[in-house]
VEXLUM-992636 format. One record per residue (C-alpha): residue number from 1; x, y, z negated; residue in one letter. Coordinates in steps of 0.05 Angstrom, whole numbers, plus 32768, in hexadecimal, padded with zeros to 4 digits. Layout:
<nodes>
@resi: NUM; east: X; north: Y; up: Z; resn: a;
...
</nodes>
This chain:
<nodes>
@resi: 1; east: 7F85; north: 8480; up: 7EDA; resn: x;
@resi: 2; east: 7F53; north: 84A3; up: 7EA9; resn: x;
@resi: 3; east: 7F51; north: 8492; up: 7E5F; resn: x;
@resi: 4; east: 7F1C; north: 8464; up: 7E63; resn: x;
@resi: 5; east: 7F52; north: 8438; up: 7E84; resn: x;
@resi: 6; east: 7F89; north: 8443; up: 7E5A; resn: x;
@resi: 7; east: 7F61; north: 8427; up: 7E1E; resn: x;
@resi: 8; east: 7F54; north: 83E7; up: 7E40; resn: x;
@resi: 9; east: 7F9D; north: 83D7; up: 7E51; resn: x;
@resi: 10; east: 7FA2; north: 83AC; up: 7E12; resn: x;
@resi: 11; east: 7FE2; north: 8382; up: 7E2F; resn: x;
@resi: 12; east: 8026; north: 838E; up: 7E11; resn: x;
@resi: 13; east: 8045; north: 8391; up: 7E5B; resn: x;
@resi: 14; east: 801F; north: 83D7; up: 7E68; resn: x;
@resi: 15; east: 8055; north: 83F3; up: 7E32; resn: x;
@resi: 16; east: 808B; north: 83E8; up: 7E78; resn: x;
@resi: 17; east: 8059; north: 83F0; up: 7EB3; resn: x;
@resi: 18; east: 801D; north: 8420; up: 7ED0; resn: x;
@resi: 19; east: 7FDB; north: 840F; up: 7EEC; resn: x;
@resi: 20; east: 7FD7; north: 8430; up: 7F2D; resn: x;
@resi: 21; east: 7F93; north: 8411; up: 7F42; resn: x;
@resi: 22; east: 7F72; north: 83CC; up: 7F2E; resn: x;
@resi: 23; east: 7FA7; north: 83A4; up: 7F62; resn: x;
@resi: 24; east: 7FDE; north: 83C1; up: 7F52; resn: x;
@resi: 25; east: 8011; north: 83DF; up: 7F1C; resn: x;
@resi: 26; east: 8057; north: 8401; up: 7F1F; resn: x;
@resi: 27; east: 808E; north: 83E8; up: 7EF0; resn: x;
@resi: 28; east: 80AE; north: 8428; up: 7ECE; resn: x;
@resi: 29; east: 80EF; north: 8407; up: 7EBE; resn: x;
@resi: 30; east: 80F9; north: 8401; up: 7F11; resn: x;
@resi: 31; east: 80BC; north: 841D; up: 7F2E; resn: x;
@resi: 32; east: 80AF; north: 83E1; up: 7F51; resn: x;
@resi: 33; east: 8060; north: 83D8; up: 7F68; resn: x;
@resi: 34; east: 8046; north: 8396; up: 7F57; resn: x;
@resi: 35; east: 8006; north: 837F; up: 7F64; resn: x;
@resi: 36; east: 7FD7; north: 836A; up: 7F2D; resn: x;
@resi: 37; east: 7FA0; north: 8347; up: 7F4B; resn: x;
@resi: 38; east: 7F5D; north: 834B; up: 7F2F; resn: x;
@resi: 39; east: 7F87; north: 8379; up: 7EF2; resn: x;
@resi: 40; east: 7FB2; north: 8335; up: 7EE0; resn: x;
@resi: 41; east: 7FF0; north: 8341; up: 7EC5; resn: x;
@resi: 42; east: 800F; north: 82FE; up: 7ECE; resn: x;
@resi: 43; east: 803A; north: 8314; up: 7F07; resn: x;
@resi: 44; east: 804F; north: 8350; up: 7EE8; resn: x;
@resi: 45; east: 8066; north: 832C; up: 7EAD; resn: x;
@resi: 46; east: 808B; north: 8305; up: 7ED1; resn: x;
@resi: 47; east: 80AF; north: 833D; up: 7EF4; resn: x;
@resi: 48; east: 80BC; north: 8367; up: 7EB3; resn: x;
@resi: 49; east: 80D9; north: 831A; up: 7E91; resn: x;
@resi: 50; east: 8105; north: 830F; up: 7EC5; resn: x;
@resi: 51; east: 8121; north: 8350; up: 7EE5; resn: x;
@resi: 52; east: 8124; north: 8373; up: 7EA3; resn: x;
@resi: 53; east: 812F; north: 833D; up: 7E73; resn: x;
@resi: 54; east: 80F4; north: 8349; up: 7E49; resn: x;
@resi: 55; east: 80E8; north: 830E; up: 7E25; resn: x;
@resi: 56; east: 80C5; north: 8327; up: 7DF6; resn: x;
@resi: 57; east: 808B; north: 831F; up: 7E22; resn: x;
@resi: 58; east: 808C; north: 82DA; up: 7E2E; resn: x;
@resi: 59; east: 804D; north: 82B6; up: 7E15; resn: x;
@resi: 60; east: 8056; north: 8281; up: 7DED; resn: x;
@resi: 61; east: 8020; north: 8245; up: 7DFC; resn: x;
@resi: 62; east: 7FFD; north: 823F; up: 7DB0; resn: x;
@resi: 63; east: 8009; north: 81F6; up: 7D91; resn: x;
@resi: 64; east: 7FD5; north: 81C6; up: 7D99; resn: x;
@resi: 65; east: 7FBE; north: 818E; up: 7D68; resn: x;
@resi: 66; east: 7FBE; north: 8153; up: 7D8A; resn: x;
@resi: 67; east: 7F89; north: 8126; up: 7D76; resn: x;
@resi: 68; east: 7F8B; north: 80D4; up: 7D6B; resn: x;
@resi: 69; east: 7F51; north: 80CA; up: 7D9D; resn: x;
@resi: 70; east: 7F6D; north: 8079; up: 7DA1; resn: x;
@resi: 71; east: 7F45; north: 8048; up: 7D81; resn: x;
@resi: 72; east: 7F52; north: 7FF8; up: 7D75; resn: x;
@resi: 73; east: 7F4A; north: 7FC5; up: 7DA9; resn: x;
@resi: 74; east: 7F17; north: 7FA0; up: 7D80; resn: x;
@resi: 75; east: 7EE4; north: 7FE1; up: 7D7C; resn: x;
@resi: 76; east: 7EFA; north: 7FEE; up: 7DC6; resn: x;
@resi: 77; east: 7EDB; north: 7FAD; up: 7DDA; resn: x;
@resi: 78; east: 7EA2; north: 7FAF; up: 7DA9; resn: x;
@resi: 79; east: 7E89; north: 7FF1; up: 7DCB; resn: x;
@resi: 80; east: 7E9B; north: 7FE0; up: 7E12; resn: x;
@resi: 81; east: 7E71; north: 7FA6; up: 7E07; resn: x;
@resi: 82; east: 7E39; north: 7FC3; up: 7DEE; resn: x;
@resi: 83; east: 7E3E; north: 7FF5; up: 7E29; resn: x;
@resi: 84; east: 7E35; north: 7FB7; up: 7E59; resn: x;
@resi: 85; east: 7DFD; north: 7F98; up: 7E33; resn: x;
@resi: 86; east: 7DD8; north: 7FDB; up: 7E3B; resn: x;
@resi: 87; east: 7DDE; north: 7FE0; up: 7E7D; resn: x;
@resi: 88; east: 7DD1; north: 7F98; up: 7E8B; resn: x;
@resi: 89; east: 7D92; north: 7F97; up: 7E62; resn: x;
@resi: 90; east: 7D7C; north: 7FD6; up: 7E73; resn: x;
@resi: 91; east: 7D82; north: 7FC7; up: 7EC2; resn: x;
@resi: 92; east: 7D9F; north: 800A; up: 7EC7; resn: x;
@resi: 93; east: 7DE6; north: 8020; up: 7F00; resn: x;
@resi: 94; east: 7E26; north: 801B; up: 7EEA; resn: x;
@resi: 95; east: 7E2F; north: 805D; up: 7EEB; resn: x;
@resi: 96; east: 7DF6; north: 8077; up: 7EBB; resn: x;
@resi: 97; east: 7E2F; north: 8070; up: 7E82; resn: x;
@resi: 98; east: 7E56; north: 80AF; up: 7EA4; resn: x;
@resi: 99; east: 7E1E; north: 80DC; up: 7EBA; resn: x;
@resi: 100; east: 7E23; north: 8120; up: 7E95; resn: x;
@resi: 101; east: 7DE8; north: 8120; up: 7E69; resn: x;
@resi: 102; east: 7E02; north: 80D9; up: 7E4A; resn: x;
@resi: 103; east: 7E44; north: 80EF; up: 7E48; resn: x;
@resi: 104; east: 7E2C; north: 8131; up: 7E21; resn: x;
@resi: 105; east: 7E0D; north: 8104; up: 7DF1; resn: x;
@resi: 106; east: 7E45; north: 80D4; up: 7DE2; resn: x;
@resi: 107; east: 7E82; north: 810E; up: 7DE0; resn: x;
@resi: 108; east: 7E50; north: 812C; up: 7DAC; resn: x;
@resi: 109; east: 7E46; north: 80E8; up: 7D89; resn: x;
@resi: 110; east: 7E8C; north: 80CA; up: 7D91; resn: x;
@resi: 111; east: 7EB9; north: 8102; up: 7DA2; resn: x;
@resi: 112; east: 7EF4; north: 80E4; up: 7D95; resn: x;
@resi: 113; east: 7EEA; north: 80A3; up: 7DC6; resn: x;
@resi: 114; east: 7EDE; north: 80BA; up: 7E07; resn: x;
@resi: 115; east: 7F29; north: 80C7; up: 7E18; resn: x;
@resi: 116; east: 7F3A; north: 807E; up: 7E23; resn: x;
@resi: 117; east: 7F69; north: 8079; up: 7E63; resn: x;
@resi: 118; east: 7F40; north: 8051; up: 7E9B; resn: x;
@resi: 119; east: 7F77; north: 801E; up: 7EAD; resn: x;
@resi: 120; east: 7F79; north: 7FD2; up: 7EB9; resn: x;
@resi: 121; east: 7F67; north: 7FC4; up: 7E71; resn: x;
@resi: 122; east: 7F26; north: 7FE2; up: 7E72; resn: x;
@resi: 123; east: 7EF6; north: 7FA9; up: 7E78; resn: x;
@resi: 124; east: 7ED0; north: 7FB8; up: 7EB2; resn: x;
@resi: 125; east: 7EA3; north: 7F79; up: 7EB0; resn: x;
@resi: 126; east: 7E68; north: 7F74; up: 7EDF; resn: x;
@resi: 127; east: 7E2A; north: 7F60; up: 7EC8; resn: x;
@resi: 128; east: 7DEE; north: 7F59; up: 7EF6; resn: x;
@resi: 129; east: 7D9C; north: 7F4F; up: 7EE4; resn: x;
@resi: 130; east: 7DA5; north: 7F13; up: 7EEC; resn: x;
@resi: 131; east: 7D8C; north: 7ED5; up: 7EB0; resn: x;
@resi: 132; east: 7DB9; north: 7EBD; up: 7E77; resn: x;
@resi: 133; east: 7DD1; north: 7E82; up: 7E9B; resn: x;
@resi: 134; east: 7DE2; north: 7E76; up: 7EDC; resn: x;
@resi: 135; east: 7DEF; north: 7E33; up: 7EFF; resn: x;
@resi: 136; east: 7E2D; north: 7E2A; up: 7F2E; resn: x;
@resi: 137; east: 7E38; north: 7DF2; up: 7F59; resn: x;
@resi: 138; east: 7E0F; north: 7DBC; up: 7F8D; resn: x;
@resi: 139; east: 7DCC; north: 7DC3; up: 7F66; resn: x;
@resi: 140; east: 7DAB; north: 7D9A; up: 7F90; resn: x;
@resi: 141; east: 7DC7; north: 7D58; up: 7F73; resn: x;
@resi: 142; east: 7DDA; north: 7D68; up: 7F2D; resn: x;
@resi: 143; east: 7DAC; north: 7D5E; up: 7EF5; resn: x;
@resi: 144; east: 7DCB; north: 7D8D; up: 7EC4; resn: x;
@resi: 145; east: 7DC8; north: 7D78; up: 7E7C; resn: x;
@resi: 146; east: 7DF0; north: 7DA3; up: 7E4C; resn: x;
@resi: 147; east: 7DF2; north: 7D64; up: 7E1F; resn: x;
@resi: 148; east: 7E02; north: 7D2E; up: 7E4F; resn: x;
@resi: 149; east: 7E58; north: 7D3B; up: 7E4B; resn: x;
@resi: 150; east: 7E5C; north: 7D05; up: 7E86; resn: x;
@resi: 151; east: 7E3D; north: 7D38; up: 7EB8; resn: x;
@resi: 152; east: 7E73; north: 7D6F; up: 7ECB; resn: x;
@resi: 153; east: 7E3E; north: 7DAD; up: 7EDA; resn: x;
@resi: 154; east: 7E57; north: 7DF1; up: 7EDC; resn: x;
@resi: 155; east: 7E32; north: 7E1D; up: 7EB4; resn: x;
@resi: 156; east: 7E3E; north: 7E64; up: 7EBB; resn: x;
@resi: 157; east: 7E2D; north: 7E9E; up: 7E8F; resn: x;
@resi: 158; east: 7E2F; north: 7EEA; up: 7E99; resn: x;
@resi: 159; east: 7E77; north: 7EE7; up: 7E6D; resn: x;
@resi: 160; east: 7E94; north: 7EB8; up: 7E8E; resn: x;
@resi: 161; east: 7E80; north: 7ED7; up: 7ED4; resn: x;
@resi: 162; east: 7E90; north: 7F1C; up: 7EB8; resn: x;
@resi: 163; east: 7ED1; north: 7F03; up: 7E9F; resn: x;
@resi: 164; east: 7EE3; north: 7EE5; up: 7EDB; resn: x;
@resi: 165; east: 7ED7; north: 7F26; up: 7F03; resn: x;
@resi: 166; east: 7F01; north: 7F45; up: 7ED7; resn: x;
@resi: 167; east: 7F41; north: 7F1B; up: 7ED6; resn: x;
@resi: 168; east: 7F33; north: 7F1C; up: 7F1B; resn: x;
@resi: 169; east: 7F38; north: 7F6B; up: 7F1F; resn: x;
@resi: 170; east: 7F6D; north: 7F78; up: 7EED; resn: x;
@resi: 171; east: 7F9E; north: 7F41; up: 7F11; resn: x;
@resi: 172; east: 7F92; north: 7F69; up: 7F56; resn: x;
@resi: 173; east: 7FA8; north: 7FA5; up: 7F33; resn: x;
@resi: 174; east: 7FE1; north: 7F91; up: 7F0D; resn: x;
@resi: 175; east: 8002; north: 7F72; up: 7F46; resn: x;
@resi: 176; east: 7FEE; north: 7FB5; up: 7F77; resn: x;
@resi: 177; east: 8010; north: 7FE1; up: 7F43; resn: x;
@resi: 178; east: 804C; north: 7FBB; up: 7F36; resn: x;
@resi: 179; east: 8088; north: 7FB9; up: 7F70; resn: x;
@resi: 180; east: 80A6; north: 7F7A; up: 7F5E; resn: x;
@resi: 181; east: 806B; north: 7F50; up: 7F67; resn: x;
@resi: 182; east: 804D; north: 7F7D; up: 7FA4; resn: x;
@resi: 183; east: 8091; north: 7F6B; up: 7FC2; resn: x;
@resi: 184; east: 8084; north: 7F20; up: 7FB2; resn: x;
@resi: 185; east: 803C; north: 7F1C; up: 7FC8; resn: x;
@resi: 186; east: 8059; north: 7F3E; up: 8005; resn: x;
@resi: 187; east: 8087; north: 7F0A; up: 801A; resn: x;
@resi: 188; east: 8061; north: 7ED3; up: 7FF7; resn: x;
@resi: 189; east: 8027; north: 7EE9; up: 8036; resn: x;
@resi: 190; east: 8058; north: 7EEE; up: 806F; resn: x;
@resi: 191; east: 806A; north: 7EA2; up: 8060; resn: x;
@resi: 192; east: 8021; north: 7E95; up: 8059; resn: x;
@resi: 193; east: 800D; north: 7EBA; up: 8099; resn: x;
@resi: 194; east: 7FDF; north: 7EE8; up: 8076; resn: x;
@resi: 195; east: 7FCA; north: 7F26; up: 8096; resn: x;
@resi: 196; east: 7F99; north: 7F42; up: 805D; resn: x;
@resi: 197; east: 7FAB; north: 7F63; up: 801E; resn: x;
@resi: 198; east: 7F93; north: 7F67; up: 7FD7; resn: x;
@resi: 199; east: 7F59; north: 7F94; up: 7FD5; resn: x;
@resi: 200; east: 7F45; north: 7FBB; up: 7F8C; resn: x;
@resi: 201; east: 7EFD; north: 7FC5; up: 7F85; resn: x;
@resi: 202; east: 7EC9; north: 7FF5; up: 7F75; resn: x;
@resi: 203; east: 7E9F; north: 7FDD; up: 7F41; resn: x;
@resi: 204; east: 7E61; north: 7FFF; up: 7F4E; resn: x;
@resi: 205; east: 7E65; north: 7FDD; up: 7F93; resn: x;
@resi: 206; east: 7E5B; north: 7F9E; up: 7FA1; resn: x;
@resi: 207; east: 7E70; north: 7F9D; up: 7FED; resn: x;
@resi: 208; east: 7EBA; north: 7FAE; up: 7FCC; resn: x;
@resi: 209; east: 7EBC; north: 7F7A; up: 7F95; resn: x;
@resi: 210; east: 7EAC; north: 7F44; up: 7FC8; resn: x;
@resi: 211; east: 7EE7; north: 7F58; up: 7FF8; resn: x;
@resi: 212; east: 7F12; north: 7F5A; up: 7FBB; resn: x;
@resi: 213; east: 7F03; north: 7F1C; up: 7FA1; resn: x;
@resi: 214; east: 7F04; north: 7F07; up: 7FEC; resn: x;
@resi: 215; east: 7F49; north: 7F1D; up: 7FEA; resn: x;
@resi: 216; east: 7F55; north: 7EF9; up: 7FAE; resn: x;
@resi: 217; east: 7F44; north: 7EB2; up: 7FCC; resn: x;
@resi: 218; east: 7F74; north: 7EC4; up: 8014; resn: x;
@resi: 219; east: 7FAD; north: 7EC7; up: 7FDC; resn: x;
@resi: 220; east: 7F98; north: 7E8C; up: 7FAF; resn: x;
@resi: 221; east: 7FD3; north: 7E68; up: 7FC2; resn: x;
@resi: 222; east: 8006; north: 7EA8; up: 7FC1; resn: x;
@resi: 223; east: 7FEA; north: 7EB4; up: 7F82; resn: x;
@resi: 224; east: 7FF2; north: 7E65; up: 7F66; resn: x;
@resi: 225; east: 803F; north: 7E70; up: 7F7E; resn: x;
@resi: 226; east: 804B; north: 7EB6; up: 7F59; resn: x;
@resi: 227; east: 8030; north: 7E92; up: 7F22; resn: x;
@resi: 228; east: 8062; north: 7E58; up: 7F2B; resn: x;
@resi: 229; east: 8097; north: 7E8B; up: 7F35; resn: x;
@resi: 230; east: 808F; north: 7EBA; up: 7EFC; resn: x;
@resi: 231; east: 80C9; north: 7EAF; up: 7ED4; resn: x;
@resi: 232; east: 80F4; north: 7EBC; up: 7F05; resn: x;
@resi: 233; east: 80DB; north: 7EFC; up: 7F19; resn: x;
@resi: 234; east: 80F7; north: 7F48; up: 7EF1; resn: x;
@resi: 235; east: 80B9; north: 7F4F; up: 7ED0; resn: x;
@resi: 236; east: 80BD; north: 7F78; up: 7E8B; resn: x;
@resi: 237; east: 8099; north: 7F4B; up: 7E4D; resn: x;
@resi: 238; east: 8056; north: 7F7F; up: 7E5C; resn: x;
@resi: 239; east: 8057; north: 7F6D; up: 7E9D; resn: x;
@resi: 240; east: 805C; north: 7F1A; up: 7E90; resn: x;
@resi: 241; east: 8023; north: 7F21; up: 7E5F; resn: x;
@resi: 242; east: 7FF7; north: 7F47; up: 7E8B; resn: x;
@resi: 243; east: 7FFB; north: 7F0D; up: 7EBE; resn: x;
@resi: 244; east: 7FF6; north: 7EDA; up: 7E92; resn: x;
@resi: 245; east: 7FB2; north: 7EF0; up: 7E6F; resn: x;
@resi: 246; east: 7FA6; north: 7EFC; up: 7EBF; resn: x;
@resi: 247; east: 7FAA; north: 7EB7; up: 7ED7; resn: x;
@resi: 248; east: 7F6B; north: 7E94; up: 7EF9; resn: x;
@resi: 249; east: 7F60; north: 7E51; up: 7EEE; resn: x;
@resi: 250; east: 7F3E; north: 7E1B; up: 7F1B; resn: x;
@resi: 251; east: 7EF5; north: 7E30; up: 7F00; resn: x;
@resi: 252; east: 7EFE; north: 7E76; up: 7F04; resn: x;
@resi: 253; east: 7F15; north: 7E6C; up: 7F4E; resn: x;
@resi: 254; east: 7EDA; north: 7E41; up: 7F5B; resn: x;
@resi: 255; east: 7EB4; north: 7E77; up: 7F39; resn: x;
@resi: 256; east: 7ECB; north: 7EAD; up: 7F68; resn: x;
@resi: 257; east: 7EC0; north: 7E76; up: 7FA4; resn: x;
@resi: 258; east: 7E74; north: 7E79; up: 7F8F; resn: x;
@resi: 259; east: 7E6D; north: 7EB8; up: 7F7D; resn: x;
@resi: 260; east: 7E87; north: 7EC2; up: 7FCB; resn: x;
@resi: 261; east: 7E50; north: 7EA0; up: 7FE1; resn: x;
@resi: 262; east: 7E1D; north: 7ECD; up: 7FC1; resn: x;
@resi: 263; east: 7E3C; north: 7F10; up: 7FCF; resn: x;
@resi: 264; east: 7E46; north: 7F00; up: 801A; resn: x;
@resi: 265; east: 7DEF; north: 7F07; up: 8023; resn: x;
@resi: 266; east: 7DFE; north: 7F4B; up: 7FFD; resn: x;
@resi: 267; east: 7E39; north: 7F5F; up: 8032; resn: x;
@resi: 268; east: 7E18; north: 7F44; up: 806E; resn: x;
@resi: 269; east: 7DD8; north: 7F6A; up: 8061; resn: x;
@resi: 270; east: 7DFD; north: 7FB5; up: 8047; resn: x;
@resi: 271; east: 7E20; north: 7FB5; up: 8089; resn: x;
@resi: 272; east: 7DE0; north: 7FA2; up: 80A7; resn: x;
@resi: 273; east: 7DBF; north: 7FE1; up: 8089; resn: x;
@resi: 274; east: 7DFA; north: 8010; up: 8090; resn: x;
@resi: 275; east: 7DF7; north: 8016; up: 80DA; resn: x;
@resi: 276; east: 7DFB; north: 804C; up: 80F7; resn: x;
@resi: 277; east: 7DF1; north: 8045; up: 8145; resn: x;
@resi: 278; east: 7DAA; north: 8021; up: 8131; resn: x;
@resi: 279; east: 7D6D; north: 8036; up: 8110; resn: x;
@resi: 280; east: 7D69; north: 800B; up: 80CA; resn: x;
@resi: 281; east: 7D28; north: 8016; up: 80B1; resn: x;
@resi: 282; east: 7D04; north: 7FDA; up: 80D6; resn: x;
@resi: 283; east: 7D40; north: 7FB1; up: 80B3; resn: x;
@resi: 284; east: 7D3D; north: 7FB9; up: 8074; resn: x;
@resi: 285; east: 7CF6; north: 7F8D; up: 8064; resn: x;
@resi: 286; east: 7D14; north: 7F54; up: 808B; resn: x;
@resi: 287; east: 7D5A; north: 7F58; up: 8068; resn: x;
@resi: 288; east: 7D33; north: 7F55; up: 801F; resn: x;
@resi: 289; east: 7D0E; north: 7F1F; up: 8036; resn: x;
@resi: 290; east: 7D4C; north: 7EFA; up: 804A; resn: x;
@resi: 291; east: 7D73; north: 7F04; up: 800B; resn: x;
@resi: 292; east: 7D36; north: 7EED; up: 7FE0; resn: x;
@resi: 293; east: 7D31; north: 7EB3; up: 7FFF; resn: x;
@resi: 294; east: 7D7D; north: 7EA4; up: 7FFA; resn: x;
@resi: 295; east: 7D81; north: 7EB3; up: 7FB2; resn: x;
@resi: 296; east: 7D37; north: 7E81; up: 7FA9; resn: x;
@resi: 297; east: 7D4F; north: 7E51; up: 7FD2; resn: x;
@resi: 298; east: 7D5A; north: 7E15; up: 7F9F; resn: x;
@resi: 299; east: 7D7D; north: 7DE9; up: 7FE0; resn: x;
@resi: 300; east: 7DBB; north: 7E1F; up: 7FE5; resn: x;
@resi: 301; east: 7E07; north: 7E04; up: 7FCC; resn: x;
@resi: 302; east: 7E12; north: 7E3B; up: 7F9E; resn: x;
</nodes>
């Protein structure tokens, strides 16, 4: 080793070992060759620490600051909001939010808010390009008149729809991550005879929500009996409010019962167009075609 060498071995553990080449060194205390890959010393380190009790070469991990990234529920909401008008405005993906030059731009902007854990409180509402209101239920005989109270129309907005969704989601995943009320559901279907489980979706895809909310309407009635059956279930107090602000009522079930109705054009035509032993191209005109019509089609019960 020339003296070049020498005055690059800046490590305190070349004071009880000597390079023999760039892979390897020789410990003086026992003349033990250990390899140093790439010139690490790690292992060597190691070596001198624990056969020769040096322990003065332990390295300490510095301290670090940890910073309050957490910020209240009501700004939480405020932003996430904001994030879904923008994209619902805009007509832009889901996923724009998360590509790197955005996310560049809002660690620069808010640094201290992007840390937020991505669990089954995030609001992960889905809003579509579609108008401010939309009408549920047999349009074909109902003369809808916000003022008439006599006439029982269902009007329903992008909240309430988005909500829905939601509630819908976060009830799937509470009871998927919780044992006690997997282990209900479970027997809850075998009594029931169902053979399909709870499915949690994708949100950027559509073909996922619709089998999860799918799902959702196979257990309706498992679900109306865990509901029944609460109290007398080991849930901790999180647990029993999580469910509660969970619960679906009879609109939001007939919300999800409609909704089923529109996504199933959706499903039927992505599977359509995701075969594989078939050419696809000469579909794809005629399955546009087809869904316009279905969503202009002032006769259909949705």
């Amino acid at each position: 080793m020339n003296t070049n060498d020498e005055k690059q071995l800046r490590s305190n553990v070349w004071k009880y070992a000597k390079k023999i080449s760039k892979e390897t060194a020789q410990c003086i205390k026992c003349k033990l060759s250990i390899k140093t890959p790439a010139g690490g010393t790690t292992t060597l380190r190691k070596h001198l620490i624990k056969k020769h009790n040096l322990t003065h070469l332990i390295l300490y991990a510095n301290p670090r600051t940890k910073i309050d990234s957490s910020i209240s529920r009501e700004q939480k909401n405020r932003l996430d909001n904001l994030a879904y008008l923008a994209i619902f405005e805009d007509g832009r993906a889901f996923g724009d939010l998360r590509k790197n030059g955005i996310t560049k731009f809002l660690a620069e902007a808010i640094p201290d808010n992007l840390n937020e854990d991505d669990d089954e409180q995030n609001r992960d509402e889905i809003m579509d390009t579609w108008g401010n209101d939309v009408v549920t239920g047999d349009v074909r005989n109902m003369d809808i008149d916000e003022s008439d109270d006599d006439e029982e129309s269902t009007l329903l907005t992008i909240e309430k729809l988005a909500n829905t969704i939601q509630k819908s989601r976060s009830l799937i995943k509470l009871i998927r991550r919780s044992q006690i009320l997997m282990m209900y559901v479970n027997d809850e279907k075998k009594l029931s005879g169902i053979n399909r489980r709870l499915i949690i979706d994708c949100i950027t895809r559509w073909n996922s929500t619709y089998l999860a909310v799918q799902s959702l309407l196979i257990h309706k009635n498992v679900l109306l009996n865990l509901y029944q059956s609460k109290r007398k279930l080991v849930l901790t107090s999180k647990q029993k409010e999580k469910l509660n602000l969970c619960e679906l009522s009879n609109d939001e079930y007939d919300i999800i019962s409609n909704l089923m109705d529109i996504f199933d054009s959706f499903y039927q035509a992505t599977n359509l167009l995701s075969g594989s032993k078939y050419p696809t191209i000469g579909l794809c005109l005629y399955i546009l075609r087809q869904i316009k019509d279905f969503l202009e089609d002032e006769n259909e019960d949705l």
